[in-house]
C-alpha positions as a Markdown table, in Angstrom:
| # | Residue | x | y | z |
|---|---|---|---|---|
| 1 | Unk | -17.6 | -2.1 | -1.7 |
| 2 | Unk | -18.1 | -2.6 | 2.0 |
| 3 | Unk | -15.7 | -4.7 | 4.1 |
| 4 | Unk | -18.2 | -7.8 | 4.6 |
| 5 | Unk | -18.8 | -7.7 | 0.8 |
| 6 | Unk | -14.8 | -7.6 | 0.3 |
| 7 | Unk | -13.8 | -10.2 | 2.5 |
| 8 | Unk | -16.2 | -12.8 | 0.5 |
| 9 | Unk | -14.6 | -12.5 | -3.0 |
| 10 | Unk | -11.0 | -12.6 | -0.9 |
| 11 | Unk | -9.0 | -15.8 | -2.1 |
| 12 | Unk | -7.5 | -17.2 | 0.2 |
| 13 | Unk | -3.8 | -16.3 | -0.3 |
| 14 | Unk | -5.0 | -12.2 | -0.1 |
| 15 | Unk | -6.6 | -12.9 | 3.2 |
| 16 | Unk | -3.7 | -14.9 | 5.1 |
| 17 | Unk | -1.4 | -12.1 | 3.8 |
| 18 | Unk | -3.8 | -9.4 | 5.0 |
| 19 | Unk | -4.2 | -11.3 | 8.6 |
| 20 | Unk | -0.7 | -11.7 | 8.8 |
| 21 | Unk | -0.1 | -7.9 | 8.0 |
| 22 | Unk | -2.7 | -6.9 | 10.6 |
| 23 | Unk | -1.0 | -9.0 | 13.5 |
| 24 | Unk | 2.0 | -7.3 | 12.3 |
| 25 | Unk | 0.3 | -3.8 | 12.9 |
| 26 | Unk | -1.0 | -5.3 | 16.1 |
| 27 | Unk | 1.9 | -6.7 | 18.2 |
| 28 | Unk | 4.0 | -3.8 | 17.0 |
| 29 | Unk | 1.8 | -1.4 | 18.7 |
| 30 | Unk | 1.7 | 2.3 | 18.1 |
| 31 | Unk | -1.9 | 2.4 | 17.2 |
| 32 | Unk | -4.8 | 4.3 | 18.9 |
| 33 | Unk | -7.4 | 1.8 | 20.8 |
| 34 | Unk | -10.0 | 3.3 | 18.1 |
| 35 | Unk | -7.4 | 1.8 | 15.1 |
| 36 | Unk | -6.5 | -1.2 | 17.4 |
| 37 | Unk | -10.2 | -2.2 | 17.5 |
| 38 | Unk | -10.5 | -1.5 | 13.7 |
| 39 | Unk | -7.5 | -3.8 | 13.3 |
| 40 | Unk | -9.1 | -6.5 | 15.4 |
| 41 | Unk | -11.9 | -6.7 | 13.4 |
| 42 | Unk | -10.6 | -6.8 | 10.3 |
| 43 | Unk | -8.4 | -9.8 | 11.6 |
| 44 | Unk | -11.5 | -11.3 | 12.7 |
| 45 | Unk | -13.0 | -11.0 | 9.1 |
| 46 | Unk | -10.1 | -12.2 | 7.8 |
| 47 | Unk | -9.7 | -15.2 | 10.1 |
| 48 | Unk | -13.5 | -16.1 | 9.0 |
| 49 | Unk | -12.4 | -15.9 | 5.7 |
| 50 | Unk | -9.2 | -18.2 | 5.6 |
| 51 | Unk | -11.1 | -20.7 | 7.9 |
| 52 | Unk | -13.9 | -20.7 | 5.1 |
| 53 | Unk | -11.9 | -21.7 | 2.1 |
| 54 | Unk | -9.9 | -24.1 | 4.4 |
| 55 | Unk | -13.4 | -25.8 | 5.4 |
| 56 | Unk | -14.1 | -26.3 | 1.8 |
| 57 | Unk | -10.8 | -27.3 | 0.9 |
| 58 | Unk | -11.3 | -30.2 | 3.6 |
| 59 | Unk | -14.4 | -31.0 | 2.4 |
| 60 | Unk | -13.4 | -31.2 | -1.0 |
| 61 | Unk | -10.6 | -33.7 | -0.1 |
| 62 | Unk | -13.0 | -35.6 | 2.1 |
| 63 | Unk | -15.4 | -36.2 | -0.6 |
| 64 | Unk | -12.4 | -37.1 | -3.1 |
| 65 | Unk | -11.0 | -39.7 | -0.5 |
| 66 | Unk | -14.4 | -41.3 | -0.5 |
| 67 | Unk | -15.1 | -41.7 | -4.0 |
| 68 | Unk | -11.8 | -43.1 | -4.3 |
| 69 | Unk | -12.3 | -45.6 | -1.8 |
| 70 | Unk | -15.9 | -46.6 | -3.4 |
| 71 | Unk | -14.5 | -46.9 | -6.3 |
| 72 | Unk | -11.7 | -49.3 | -4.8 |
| 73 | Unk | -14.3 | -51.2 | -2.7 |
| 74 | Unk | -16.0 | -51.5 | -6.6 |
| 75 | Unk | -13.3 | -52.7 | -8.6 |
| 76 | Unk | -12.3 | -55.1 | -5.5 |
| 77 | Unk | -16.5 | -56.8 | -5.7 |
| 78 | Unk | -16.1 | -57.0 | -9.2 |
| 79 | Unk | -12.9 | -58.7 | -8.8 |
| 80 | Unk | -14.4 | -61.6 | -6.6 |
């Protein structure tokens, strides 16, 4: 499975704790510029990722919060 491929079916848990481990591997140095490129990338995948499934999650909420308040402005017309 290539990496583009993995990083879709990633939930968003495995992701955050992948980035997390790869700024890990990243601030604590060590690695060769080839690996610290490889590392970037990934994080960069990652990041893509995490700010997907957050995206949704907002506009999941969003649309939640407005239904509720239509139903609210509803029930208040009917009330009158």
């Amino acid at each position: 499975m290539a990496r583009t491929d993995e990083a879709a079916v990633l939930g968003y848990e495995q992701a955050r704790d992948e980035l997390i481990e790869v700024v890990r591997r990243l601030e604590a140095g060590g690695t060769s510029l080839e690996d610290s490129l490889a590392l970037w990338e990934r994080g960069e995948e990652l990041a893509k990722v995490c700010r997907r499934w957050l995206e949704g999650a907002r506009a999941r909420l969003d649309a939640s919060l407005a239904e509720e308040k239509a139903e609210t402005e509803e029930e208040t017309r009917d009330e009158e």
